[in-house]
DOTORTI-714702 format. One record per atom (N, C-alpha, C): x, y, z; residue in three letters; residue number from 1; atom name. Coordinates in Angstrom, 1 decimal. Each point is the difference from the previous one (the first is absolute). Layout:
<atoms>
x=X&y=Y&z=Z&res=ALA&n=NUM&atom=CA
...
</atoms>
This chain:
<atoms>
x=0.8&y=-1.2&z=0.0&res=UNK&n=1&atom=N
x=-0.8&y=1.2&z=0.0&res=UNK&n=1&atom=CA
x=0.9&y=1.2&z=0.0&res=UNK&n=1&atom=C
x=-0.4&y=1.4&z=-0.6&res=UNK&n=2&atom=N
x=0.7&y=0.8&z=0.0&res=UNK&n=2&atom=CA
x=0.1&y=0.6&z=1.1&res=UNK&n=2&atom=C
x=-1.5&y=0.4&z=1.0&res=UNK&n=3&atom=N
x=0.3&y=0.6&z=0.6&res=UNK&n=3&atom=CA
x=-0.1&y=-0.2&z=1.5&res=UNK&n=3&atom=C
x=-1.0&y=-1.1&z=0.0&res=UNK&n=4&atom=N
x=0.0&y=-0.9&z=0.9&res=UNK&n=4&atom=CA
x=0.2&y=-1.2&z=0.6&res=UNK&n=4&atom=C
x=1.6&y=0.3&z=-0.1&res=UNK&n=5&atom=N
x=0.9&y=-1.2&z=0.2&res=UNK&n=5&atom=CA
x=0.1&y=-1.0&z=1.3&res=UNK&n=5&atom=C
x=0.9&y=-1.1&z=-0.1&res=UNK&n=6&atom=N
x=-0.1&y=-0.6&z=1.1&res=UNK&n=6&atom=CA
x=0.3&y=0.2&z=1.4&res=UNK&n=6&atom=C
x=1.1&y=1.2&z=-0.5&res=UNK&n=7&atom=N
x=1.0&y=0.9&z=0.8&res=UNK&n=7&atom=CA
x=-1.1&y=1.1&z=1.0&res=UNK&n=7&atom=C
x=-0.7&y=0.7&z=-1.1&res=UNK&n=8&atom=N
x=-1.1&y=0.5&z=0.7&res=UNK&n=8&atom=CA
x=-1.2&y=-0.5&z=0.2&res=UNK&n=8&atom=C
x=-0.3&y=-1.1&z=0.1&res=UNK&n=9&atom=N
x=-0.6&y=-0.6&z=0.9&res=UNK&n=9&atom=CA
x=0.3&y=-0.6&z=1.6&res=UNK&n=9&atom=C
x=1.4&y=-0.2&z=-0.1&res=UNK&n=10&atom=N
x=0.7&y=-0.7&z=1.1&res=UNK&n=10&atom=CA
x=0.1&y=1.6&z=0.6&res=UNK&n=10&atom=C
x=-0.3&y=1.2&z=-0.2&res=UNK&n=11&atom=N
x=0.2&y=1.0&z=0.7&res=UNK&n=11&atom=CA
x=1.2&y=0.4&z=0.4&res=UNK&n=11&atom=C
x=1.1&y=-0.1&z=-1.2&res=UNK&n=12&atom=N
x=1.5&y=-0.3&z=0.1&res=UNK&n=12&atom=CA
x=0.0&y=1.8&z=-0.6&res=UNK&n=12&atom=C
x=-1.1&y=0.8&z=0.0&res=UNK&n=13&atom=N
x=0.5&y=1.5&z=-0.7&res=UNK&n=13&atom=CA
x=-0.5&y=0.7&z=1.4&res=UNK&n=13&atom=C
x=0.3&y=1.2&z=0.0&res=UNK&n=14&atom=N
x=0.1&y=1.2&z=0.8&res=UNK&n=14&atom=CA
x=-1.5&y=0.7&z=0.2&res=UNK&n=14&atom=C
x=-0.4&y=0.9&z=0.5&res=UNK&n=15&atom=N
x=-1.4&y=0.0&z=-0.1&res=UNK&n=15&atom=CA
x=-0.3&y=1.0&z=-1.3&res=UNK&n=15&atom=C
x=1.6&y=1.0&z=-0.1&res=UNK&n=16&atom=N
x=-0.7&y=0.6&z=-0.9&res=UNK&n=16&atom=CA
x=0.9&y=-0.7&z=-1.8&res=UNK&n=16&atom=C
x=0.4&y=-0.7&z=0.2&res=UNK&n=17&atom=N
x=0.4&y=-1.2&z=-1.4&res=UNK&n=17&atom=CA
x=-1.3&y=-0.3&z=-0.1&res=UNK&n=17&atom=C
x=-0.8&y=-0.9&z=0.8&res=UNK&n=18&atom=N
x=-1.1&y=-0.7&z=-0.3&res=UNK&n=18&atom=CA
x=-1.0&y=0.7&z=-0.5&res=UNK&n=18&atom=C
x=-0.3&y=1.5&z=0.6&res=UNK&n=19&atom=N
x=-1.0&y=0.9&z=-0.6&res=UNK&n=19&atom=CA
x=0.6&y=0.3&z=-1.1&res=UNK&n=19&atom=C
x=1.1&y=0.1&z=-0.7&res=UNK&n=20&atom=N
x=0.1&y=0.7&z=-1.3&res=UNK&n=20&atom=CA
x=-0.1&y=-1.0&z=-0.8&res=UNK&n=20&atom=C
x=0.3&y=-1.2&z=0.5&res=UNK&n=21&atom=N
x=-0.2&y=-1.6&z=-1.1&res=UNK&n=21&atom=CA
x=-1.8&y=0.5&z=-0.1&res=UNK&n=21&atom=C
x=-0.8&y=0.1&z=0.7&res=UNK&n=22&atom=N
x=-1.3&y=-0.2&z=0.2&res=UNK&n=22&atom=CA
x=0.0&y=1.2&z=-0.8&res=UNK&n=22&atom=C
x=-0.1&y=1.7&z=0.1&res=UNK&n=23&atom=N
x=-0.1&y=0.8&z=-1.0&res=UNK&n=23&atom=CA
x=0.1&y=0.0&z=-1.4&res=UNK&n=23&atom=C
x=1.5&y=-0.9&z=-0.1&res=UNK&n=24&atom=N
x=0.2&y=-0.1&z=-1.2&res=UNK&n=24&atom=CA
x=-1.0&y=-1.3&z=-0.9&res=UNK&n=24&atom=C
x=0.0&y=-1.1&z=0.5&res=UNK&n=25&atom=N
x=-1.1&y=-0.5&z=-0.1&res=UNK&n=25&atom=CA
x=-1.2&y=0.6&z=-0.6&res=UNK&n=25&atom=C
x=-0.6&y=1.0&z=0.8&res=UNK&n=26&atom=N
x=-1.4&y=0.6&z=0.0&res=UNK&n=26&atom=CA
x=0.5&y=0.6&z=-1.4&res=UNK&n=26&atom=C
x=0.7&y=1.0&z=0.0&res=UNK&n=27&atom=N
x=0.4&y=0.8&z=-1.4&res=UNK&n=27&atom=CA
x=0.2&y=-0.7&z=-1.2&res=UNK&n=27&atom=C
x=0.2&y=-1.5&z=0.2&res=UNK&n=28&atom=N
x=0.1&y=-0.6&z=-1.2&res=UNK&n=28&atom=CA
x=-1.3&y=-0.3&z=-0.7&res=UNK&n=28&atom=C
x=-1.0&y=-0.8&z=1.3&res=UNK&n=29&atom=N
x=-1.3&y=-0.2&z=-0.1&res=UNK&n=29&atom=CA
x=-0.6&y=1.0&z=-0.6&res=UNK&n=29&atom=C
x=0.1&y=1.5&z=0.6&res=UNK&n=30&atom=N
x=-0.8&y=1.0&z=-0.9&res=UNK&n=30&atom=CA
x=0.3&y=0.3&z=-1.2&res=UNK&n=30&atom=C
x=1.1&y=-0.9&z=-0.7&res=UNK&n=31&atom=N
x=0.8&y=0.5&z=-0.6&res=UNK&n=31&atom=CA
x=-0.6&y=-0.9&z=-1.6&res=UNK&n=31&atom=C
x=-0.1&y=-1.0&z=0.7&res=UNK&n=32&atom=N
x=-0.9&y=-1.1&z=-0.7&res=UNK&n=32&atom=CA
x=-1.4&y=0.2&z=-0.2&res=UNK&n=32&atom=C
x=-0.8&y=0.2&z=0.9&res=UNK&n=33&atom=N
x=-1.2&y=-0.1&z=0.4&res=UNK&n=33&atom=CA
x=-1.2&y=0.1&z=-1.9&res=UNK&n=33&atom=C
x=0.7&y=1.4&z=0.0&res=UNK&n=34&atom=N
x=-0.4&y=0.9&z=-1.1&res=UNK&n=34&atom=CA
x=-0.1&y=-1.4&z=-1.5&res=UNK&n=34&atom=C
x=0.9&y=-0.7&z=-0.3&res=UNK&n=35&atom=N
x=0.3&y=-1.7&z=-1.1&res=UNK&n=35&atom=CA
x=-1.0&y=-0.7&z=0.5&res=UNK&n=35&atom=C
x=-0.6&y=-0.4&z=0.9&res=UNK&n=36&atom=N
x=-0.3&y=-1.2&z=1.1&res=UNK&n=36&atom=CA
x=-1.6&y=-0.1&z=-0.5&res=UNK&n=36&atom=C
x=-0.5&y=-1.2&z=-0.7&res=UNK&n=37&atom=N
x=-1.6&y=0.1&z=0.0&res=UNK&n=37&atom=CA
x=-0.8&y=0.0&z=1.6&res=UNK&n=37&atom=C
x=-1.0&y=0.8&z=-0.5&res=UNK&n=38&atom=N
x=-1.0&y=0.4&z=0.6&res=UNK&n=38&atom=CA
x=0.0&y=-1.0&z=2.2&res=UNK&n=38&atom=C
x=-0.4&y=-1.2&z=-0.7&res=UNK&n=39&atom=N
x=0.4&y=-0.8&z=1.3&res=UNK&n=39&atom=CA
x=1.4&y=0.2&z=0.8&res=UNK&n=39&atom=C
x=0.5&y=-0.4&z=-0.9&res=UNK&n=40&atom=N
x=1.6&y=-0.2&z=0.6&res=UNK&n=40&atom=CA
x=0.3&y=1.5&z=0.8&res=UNK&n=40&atom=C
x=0.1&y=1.1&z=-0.8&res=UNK&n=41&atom=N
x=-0.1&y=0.9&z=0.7&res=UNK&n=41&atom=CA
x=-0.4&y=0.3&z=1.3&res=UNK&n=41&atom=C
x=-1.7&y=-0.2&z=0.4&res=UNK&n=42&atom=N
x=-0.3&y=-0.3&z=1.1&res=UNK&n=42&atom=CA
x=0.4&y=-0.7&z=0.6&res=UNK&n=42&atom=C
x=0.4&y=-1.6&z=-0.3&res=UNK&n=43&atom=N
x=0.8&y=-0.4&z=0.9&res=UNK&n=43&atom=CA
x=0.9&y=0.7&z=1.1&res=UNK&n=43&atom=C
x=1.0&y=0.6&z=-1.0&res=UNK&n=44&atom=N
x=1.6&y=0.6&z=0.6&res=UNK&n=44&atom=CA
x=-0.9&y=1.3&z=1.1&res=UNK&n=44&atom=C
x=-1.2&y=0.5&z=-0.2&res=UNK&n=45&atom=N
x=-0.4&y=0.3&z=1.3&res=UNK&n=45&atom=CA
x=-0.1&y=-0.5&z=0.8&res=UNK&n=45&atom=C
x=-0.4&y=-1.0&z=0.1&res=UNK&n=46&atom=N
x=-0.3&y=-1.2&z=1.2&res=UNK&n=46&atom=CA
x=1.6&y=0.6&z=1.1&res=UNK&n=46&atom=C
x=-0.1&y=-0.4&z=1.1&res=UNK&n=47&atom=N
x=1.2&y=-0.6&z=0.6&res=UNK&n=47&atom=CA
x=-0.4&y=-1.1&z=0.7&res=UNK&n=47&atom=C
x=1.0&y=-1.1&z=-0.1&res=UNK&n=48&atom=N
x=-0.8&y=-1.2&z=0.2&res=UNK&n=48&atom=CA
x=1.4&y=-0.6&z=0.9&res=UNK&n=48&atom=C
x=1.2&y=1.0&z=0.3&res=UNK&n=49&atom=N
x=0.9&y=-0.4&z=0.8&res=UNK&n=49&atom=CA
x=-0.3&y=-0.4&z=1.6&res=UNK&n=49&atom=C
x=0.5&y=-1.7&z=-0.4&res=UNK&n=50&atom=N
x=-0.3&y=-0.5&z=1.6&res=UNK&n=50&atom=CA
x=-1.8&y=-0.7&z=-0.2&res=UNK&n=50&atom=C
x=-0.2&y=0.1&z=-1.4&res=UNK&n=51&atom=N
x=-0.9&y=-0.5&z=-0.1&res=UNK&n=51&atom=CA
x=-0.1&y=-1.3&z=0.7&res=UNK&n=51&atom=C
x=-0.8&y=-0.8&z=0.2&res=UNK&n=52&atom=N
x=-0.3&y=-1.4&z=0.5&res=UNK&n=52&atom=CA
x=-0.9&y=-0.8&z=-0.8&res=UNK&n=52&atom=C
x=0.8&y=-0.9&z=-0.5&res=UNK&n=53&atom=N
x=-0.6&y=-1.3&z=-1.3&res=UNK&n=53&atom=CA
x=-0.9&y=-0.7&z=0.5&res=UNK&n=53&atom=C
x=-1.7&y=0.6&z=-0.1&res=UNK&n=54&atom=N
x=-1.1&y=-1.3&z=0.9&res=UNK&n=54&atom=CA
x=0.1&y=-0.7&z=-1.2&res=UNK&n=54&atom=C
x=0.1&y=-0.5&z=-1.3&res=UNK&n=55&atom=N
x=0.3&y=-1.3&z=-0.4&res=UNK&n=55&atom=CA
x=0.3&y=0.1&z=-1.2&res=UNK&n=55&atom=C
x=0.6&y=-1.1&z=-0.6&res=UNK&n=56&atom=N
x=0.5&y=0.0&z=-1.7&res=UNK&n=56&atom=CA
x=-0.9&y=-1.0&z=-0.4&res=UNK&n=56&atom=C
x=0.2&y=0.1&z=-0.7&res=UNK&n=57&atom=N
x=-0.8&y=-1.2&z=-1.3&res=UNK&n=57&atom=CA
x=0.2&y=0.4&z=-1.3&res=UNK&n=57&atom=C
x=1.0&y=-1.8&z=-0.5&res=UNK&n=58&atom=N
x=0.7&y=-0.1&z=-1.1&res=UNK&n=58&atom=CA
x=-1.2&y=-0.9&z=-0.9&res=UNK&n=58&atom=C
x=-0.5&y=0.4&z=-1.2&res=UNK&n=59&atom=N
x=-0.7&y=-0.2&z=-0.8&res=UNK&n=59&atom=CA
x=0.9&y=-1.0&z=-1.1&res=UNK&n=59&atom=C
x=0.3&y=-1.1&z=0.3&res=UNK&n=60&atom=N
x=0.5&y=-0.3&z=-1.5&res=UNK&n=60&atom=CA
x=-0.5&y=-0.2&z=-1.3&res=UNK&n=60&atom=C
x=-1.1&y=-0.2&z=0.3&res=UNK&n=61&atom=N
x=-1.5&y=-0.1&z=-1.0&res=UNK&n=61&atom=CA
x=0.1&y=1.1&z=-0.8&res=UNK&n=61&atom=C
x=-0.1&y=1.2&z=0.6&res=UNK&n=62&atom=N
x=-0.6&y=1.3&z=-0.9&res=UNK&n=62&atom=CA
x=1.8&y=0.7&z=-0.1&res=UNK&n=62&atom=C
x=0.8&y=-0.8&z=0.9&res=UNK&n=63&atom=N
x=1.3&y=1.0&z=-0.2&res=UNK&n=63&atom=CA
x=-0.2&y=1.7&z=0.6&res=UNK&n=63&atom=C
x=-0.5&y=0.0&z=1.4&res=UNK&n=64&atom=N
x=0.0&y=1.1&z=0.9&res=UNK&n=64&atom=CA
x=0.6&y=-0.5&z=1.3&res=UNK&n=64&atom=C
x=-0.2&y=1.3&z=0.3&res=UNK&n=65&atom=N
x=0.9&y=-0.1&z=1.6&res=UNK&n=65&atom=CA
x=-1.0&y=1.3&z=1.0&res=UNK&n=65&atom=C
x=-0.8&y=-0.5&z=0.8&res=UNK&n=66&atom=N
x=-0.6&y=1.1&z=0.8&res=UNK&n=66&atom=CA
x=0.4&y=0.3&z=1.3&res=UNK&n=66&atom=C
x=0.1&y=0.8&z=0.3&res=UNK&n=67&atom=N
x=0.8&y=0.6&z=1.3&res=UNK&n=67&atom=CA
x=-0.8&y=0.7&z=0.6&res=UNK&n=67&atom=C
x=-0.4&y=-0.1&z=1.1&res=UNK&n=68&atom=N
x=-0.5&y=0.7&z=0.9&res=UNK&n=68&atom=CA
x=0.2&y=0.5&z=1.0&res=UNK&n=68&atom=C
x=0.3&y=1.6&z=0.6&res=UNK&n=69&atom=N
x=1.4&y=0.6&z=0.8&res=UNK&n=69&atom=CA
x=-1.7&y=0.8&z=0.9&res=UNK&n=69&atom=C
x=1.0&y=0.4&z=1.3&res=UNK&n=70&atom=N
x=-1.1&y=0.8&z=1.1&res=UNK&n=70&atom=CA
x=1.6&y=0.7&z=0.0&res=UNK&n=70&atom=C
x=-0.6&y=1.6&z=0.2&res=UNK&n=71&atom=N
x=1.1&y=0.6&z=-0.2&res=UNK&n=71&atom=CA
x=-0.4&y=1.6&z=1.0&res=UNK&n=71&atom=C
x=0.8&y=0.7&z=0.1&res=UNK&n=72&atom=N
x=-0.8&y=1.2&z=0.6&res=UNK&n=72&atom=CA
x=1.3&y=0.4&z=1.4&res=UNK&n=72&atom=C
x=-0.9&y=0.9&z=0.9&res=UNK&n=73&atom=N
x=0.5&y=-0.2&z=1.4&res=UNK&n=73&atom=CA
x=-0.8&y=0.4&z=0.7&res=UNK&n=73&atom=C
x=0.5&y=0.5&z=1.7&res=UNK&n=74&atom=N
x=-1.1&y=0.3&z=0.9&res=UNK&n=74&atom=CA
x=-0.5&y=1.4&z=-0.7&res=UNK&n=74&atom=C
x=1.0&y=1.1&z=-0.5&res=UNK&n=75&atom=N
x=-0.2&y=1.4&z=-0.1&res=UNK&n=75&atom=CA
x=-1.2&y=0.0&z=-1.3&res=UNK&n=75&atom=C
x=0.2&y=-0.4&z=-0.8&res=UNK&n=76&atom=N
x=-1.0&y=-0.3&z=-1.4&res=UNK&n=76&atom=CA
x=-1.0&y=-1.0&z=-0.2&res=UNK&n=76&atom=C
x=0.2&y=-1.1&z=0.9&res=UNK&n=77&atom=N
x=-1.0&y=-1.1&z=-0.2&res=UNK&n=77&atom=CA
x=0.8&y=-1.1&z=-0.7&res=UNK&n=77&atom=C
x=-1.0&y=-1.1&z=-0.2&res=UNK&n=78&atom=N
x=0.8&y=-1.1&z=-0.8&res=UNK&n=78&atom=CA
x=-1.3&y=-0.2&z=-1.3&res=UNK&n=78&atom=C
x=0.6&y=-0.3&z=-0.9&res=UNK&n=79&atom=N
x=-1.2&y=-0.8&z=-0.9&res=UNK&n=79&atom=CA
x=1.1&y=-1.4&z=-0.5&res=UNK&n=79&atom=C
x=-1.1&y=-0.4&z=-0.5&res=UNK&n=80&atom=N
x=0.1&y=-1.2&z=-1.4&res=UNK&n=80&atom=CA
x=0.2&y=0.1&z=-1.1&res=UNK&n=80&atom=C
x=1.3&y=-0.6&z=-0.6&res=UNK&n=81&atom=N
x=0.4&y=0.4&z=-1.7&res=UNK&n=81&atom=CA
x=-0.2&y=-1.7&z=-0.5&res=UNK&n=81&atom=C
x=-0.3&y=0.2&z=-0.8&res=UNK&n=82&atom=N
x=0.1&y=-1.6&z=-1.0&res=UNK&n=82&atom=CA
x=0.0&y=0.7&z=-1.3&res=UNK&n=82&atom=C
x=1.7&y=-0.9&z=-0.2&res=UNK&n=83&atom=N
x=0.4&y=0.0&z=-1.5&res=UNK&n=83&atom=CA
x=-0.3&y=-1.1&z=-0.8&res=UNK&n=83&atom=C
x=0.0&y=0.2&z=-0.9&res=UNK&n=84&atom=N
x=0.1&y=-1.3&z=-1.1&res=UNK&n=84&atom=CA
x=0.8&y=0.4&z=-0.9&res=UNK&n=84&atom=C
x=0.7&y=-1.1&z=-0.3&res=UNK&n=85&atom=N
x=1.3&y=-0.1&z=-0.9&res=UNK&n=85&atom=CA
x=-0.7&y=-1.1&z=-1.4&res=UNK&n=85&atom=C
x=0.0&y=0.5&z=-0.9&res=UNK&n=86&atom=N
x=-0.5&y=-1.2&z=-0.7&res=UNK&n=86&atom=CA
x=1.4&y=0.3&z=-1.4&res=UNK&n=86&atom=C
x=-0.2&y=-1.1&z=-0.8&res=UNK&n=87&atom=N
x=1.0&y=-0.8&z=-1.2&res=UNK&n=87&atom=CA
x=1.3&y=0.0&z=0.7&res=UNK&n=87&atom=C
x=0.1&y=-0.6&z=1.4&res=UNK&n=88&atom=N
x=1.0&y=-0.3&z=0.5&res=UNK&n=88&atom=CA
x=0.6&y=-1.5&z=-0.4&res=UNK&n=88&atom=C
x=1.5&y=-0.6&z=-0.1&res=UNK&n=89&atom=N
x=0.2&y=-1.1&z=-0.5&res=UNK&n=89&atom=CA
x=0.4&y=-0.4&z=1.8&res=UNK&n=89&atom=C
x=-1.0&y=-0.9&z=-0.2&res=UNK&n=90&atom=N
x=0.1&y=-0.4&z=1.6&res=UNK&n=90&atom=CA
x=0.7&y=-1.2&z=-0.2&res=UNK&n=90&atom=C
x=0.4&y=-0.7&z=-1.0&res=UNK&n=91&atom=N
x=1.1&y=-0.8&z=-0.1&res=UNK&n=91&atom=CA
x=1.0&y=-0.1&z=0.9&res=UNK&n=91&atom=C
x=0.5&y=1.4&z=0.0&res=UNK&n=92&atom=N
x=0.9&y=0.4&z=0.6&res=UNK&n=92&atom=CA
x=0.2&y=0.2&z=1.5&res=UNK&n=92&atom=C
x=-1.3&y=0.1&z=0.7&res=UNK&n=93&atom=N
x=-0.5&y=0.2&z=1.2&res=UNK&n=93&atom=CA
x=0.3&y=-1.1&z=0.8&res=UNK&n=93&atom=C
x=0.3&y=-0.1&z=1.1&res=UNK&n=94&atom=N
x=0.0&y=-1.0&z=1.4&res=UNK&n=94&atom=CA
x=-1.0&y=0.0&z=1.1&res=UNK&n=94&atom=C
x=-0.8&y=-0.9&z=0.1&res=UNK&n=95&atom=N
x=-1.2&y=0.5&z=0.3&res=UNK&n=95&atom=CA
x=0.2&y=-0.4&z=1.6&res=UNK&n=95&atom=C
x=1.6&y=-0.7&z=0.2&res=UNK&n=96&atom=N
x=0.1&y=0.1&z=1.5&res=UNK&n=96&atom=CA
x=0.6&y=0.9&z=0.6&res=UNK&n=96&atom=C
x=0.8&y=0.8&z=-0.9&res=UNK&n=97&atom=N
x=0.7&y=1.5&z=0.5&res=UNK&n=97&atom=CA
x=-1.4&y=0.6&z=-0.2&res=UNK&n=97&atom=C
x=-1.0&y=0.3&z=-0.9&res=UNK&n=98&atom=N
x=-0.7&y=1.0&z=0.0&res=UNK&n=98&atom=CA
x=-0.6&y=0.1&z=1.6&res=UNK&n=98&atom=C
x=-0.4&y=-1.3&z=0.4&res=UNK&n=99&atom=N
x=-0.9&y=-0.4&z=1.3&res=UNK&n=99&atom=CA
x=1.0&y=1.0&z=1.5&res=UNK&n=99&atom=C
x=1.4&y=-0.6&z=-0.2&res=UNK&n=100&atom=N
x=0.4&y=0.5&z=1.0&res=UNK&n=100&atom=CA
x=-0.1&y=1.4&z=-0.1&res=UNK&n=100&atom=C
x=0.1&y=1.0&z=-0.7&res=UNK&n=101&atom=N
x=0.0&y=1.0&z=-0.7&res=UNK&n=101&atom=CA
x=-1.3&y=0.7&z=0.9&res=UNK&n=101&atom=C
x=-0.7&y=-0.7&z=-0.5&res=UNK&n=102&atom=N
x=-1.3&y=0.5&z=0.5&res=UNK&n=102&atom=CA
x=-1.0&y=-0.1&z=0.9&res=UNK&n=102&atom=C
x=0.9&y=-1.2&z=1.1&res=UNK&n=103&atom=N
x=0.3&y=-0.1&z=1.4&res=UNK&n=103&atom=CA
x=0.8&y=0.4&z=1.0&res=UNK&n=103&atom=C
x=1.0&y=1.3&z=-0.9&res=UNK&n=104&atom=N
x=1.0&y=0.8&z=0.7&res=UNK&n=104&atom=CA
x=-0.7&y=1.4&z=0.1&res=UNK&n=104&atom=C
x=-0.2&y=0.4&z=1.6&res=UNK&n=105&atom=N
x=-0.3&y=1.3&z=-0.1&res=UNK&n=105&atom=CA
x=0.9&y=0.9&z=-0.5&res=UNK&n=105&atom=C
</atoms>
């Protein structure tokens, strides 16, 4: 990841490194936003950081992937996002990493 690395996740940056990784981040996203169809777009509104996976489900039949995240906090509230990933080659997929995955808070 560019800007959310493993480094900055382990909390290995400073407080103000980590805000300007996060700024610069944001600046990129707006930066994009403007290319991005209609959905997608909205998406990158969302903040879904720290989100929590209530469940996956791997479709091999239709070749999707649905994801279901509770996301939010105390200050804003929480809601429910559910994606769908569809013309995925789930070939590719491990459906016992996916599990742990989405057994890991």
């Amino acid at each position: 990841m560019r800007f959310f690395t493993q480094a900055w996740h382990a909390g290995e940056y400073s407080d103000e490194e980590a805000e300007d990784i996060r700024a610069r981040y944001l600046a990129h996203r707006s930066e994009l936003a403007p290319t991005l169809p209609a959905d997608l777009r909205r998406f990158t509104e969302i903040d879904v950081h720290d989100a929590r996976i209530k469940s996956l489900i791997l479709d091999r039949r239709d070749k999707g992937v649905r994801l279901e995240l509770r996301a939010g906090d105390n200050q804003r509230g929480y809601f429910d996002l559910m994606l769908n990933y569809s013309g995925v080659d789930v070939s590719t997929l491990d459906s016992k990493v996916l599990s742990d995955l989405a057994k890991d808070p």
